[in-house]
BALOBA-1460 file (C-alpha; in Angstrom, 3 decimals):
// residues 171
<rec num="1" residu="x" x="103.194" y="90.621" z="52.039"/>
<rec num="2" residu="x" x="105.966" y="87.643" z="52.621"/>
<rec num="3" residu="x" x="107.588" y="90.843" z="54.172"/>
<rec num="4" residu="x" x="105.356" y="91.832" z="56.506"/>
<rec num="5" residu="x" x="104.220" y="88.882" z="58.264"/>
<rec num="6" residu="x" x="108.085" y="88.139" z="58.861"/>
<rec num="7" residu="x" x="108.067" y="90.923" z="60.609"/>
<rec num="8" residu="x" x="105.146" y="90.797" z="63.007"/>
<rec num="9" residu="x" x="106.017" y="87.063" z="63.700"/>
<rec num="10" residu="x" x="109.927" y="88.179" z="64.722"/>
<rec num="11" residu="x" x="108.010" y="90.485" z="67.239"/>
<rec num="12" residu="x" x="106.166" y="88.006" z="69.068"/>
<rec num="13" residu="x" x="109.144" y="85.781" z="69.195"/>
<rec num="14" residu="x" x="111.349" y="88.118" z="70.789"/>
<rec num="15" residu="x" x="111.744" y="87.299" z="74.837"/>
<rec num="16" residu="x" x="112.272" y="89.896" z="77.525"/>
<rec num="17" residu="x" x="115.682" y="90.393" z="78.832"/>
<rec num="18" residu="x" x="114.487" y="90.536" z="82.343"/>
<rec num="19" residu="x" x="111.673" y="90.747" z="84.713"/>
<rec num="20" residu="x" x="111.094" y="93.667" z="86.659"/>
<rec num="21" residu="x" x="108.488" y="93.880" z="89.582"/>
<rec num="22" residu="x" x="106.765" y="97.066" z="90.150"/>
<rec num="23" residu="x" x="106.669" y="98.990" z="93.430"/>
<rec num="24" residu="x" x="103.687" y="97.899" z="95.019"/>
<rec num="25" residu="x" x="104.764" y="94.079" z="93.702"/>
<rec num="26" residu="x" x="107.903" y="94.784" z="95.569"/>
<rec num="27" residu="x" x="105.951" y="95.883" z="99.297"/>
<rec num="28" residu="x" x="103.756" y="93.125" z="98.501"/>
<rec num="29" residu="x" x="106.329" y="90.220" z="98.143"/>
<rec num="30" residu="x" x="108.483" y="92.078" z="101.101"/>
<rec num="31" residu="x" x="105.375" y="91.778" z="103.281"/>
<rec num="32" residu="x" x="105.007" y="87.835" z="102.150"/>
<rec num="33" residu="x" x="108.017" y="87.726" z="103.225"/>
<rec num="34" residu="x" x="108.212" y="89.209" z="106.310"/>
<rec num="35" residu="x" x="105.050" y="90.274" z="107.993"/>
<rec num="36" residu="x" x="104.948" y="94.300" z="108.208"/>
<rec num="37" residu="x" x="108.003" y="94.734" z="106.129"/>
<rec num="38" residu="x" x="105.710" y="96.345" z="103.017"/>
<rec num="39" residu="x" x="104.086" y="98.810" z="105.903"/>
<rec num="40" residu="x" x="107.613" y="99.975" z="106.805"/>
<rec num="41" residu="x" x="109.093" y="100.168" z="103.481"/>
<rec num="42" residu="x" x="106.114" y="102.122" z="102.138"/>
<rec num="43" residu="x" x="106.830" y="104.306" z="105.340"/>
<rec num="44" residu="x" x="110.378" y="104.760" z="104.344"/>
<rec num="45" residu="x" x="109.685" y="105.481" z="100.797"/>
<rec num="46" residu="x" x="106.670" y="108.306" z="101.523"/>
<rec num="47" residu="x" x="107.501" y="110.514" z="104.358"/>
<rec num="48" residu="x" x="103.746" y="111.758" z="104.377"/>
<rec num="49" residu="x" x="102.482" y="107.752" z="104.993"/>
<rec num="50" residu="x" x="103.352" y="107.457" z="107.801"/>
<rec num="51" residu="x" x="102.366" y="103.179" z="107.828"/>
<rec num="52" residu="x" x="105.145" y="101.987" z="110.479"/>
<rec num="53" residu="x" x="102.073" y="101.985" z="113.313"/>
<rec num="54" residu="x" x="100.461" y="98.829" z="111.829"/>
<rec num="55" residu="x" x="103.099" y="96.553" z="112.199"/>
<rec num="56" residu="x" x="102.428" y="96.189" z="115.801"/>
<rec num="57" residu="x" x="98.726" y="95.398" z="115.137"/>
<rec num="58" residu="x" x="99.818" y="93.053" z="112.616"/>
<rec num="59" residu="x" x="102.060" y="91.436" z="115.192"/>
<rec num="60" residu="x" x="99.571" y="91.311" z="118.077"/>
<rec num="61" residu="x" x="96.660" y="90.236" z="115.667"/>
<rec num="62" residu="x" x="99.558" y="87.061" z="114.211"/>
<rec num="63" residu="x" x="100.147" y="86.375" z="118.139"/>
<rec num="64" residu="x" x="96.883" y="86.564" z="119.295"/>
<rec num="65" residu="x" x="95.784" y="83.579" z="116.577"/>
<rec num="66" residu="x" x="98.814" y="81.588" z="116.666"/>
<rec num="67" residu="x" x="98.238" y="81.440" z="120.601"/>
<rec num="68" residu="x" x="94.530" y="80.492" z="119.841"/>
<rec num="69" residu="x" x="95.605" y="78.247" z="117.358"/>
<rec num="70" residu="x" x="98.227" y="76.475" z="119.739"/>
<rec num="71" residu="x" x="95.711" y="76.414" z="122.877"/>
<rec num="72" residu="x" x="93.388" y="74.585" z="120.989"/>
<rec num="73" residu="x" x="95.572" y="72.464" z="119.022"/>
<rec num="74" residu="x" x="96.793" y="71.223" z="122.512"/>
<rec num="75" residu="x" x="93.247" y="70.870" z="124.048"/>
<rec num="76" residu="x" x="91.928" y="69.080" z="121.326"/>
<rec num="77" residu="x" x="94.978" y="66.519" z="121.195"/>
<rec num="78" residu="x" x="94.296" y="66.433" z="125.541"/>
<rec num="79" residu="x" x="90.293" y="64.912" z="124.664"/>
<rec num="80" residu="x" x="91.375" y="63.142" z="121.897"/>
<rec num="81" residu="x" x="93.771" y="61.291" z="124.616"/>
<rec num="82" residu="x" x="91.425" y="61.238" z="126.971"/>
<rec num="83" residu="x" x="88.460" y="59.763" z="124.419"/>
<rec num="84" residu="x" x="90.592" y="56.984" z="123.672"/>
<rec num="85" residu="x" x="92.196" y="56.246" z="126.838"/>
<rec num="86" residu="x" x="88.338" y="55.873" z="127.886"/>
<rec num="87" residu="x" x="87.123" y="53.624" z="125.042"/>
<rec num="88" residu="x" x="90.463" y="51.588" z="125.646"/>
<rec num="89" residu="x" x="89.990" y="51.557" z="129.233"/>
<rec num="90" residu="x" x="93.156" y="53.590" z="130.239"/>
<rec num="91" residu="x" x="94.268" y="56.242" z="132.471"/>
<rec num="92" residu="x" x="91.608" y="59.025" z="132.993"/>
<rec num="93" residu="x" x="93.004" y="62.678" z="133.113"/>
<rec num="94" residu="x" x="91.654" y="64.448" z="136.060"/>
<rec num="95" residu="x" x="91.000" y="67.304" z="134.087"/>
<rec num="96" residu="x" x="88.643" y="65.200" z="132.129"/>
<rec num="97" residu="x" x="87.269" y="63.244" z="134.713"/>
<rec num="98" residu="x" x="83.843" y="65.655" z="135.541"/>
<rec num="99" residu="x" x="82.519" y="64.689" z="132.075"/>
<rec num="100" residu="x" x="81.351" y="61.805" z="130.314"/>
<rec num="101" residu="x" x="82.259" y="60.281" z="127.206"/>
<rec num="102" residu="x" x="79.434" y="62.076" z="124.748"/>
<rec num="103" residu="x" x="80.866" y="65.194" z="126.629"/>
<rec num="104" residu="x" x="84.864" y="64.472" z="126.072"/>
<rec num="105" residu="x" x="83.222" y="63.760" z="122.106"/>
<rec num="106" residu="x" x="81.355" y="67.141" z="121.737"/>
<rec num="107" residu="x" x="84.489" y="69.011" z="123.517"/>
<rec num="108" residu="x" x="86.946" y="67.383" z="121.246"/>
<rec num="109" residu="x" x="84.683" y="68.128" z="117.832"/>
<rec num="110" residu="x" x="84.182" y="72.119" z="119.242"/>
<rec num="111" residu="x" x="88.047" y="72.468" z="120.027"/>
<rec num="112" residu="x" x="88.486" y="70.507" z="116.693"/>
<rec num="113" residu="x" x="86.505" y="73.620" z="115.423"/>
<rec num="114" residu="x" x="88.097" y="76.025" z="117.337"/>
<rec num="115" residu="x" x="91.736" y="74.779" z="116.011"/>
<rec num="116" residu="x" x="90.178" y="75.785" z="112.199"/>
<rec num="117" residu="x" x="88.942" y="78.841" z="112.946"/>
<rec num="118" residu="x" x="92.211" y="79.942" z="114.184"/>
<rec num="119" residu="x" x="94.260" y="78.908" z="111.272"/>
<rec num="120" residu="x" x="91.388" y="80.614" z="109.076"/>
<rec num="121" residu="x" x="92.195" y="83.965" z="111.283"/>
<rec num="122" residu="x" x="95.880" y="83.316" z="111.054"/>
<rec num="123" residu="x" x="95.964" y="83.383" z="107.451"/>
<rec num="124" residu="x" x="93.012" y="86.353" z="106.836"/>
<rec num="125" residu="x" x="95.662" y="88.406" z="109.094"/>
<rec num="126" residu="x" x="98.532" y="87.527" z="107.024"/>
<rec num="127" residu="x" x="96.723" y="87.970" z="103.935"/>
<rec num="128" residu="x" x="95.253" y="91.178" z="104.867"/>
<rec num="129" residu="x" x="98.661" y="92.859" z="105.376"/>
<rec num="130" residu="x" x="99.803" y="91.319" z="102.206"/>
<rec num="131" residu="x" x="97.106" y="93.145" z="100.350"/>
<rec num="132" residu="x" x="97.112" y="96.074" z="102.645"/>
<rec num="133" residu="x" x="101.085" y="96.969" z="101.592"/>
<rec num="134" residu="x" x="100.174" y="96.741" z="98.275"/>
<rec num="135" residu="x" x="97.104" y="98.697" z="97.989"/>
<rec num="136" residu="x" x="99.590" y="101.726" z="100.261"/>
<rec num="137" residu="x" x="101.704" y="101.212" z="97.848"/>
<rec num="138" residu="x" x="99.792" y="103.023" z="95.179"/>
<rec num="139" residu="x" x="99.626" y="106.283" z="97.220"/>
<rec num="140" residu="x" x="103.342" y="106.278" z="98.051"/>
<rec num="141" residu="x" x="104.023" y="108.068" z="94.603"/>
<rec num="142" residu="x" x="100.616" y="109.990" z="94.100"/>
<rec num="143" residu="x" x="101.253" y="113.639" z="94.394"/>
<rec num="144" residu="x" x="98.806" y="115.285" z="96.923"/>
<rec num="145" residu="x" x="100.652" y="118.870" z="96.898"/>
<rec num="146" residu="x" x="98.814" y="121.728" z="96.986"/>
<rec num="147" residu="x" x="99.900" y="122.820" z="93.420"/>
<rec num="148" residu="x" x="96.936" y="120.814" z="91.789"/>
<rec num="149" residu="x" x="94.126" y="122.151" z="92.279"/>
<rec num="150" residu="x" x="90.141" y="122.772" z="90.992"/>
<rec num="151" residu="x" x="87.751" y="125.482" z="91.768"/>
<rec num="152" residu="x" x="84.141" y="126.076" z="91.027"/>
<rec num="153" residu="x" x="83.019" y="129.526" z="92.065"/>
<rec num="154" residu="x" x="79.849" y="131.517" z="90.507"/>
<rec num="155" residu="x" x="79.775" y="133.469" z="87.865"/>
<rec num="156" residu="x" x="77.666" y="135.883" z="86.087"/>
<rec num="157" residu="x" x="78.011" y="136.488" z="82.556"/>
<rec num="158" residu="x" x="78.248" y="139.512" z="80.583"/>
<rec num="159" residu="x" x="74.341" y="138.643" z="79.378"/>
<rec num="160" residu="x" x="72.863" y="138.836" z="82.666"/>
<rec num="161" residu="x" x="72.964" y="134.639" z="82.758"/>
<rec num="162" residu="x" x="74.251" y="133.010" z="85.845"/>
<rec num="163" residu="x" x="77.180" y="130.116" z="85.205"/>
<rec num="164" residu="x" x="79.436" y="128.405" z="87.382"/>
<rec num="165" residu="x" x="83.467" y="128.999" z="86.517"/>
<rec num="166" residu="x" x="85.530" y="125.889" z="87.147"/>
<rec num="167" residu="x" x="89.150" y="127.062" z="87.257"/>
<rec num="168" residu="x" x="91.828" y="123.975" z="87.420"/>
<rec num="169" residu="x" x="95.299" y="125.112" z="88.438"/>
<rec num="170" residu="x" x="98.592" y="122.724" z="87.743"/>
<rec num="171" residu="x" x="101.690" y="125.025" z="88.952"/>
């Protein structure tokens, strides 16, 4: 019994020479790194995926929220200016100067809002790609040749009873 348990217990102690990611852990981290990498690679890896078509949505959808996110990060830091140049009794900006200070307030808090809502589409973008290399991934080695294959066709059997045949046919 001594025997035994040395055994098992020299098993559990034994580390693993190395890690090894799998393939759609490897698109996955190449699209972390790079945005649209893991859509290429799976591209370049499976002929019949053709995924290379996304990366410039993935691009333009990036761009389009980092420009949001930069336009209002800028016009949010402009009423903030302006708010306090008011309360301080500073320079107006003329851009500014049409609205009161309750109106500079509520345009600062919505921009404020605007800046989040940005970086919240800025990273569901990036994350999406992430997850959408690695769920392609998983079809880049599935085999969708016409060599598997299932049939159901009528039949009727030799007692006059109707059936159904299913034939399944791996060549």
């Amino acid at each position: 019994m001594l025997l035994s348990f040395q055994y098992f217990a020299q098993d559990s102690i034994l580390p693993k020479d190395s890690f090894k990611l799998s393939y759609h852990q490897k698109s996955m981290l190449a699209s972390a790194l790079v945005p649209g990498l893991g859509q290429i690679r799976n591209s370049h890896d499976a002929p019949n995926l053709q995924a290379v078509w996304k990366v410039p949505l993935i691009y333009s959808g990036l761009g389009a929220a980092g420009y949001f996110l930069i336009s209002n990060q800028q016009t949010q830091l402009s009423l903030k200016q302006e708010y306090t140049n008011r309360t301080n009794g500073g320079n107006l900006n003329p851009t500014w100067a049409p609205y009161d200070d309750q109106a500079v307030l509520q345009l600062y808090r919505q921009y404020l809002d605007w800046r989040d809502l940005s970086i919240l589409g800025f990273a569901a973008i990036y994350l999406f790609q992430i997850a959408e290399a690695g769920a392609a991934a998983h079809f880049v080695h599935f085999d969708t040749s016409p060599d598997l294959s299932w049939s159901i066709t009528p039949q009727v059997l030799p007692t006059q009873y109707v059936g159904a045949r299913l034939q399944l046919t791996i060549r």
